[in-house]
N, C-alpha and C positions, 0 to 999 in steps of 0.2 A: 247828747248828755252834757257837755264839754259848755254849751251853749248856756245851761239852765243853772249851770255852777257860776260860771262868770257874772250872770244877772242877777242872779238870786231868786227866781219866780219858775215855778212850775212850766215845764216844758210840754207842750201837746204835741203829736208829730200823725198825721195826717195824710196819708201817700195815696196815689191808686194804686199802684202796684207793690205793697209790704204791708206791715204790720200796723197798726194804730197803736202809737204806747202813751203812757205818760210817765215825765218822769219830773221826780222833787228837785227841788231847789237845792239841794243837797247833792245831786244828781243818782241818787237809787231809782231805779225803775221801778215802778207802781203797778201798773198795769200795760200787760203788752197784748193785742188780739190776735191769735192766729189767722195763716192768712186762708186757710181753708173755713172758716169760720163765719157768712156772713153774718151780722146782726147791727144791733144798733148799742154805742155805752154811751152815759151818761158819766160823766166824769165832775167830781167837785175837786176846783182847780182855787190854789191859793189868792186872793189878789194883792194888790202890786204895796205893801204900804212901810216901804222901809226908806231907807235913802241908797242913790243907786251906786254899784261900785265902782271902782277909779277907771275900770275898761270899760264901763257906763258912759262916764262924761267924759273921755277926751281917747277914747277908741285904741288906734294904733297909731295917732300921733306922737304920744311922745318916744314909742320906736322908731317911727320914722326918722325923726330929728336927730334921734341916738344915731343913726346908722348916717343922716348926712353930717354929722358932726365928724364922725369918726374916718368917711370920707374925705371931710374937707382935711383934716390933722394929716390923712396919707398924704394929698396931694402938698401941702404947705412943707411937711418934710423931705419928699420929693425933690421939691424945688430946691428947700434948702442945699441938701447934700450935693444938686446939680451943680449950684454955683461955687460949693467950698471946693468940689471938685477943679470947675473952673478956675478959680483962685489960684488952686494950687500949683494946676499946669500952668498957668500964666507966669506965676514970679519964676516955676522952674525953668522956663524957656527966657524970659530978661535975663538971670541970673548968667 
């Protein structure tokens, strides 16, 4: 469901072993088949004609970069505090 909201186009879900559902773009489920049930559905499914959303065109990139951004800012602080440290003990021992 989770899939069909982020895209915006009707979700079909197709298993061997579960349920056949479909679910809107909206993510409300439509139709689901029971699994004792066999038969055949026909489903009228929306087609694709909007412009796509922001998790559309550039995915989990720009979470990626968030997260090695936010890594790089640890490590550069890291270092900093290493060295004031350093600093510090150094003029205390010349002193």
């Amino acid at each position: 469901m989770v899939r069909a909201v982020e895209t915006r186009l009707d979700f079909v879900r197709a298993v061997n072993r579960g349920p056949l559902s479909l679910v809107s773009a909206s993510g409300k489920l439509l139709v689901r088949q029971k699994l004792d049930e066999p038969n055949v559905l026909l489903l009228d499914v929306a087609l694709y004609d909007h412009e796509p959303t922001l998790y559309v065109r550039f995915g989990d990139g720009p979470m990626g970069l968030l997260f090695a951004l936010v890594v790089a800012y640890g490590i550069v602080r890291t270092l900093r505090h290493r060295r004031a440290v350093a600093a510090d003990e150094s003029a205390a021992t010349a002193t």
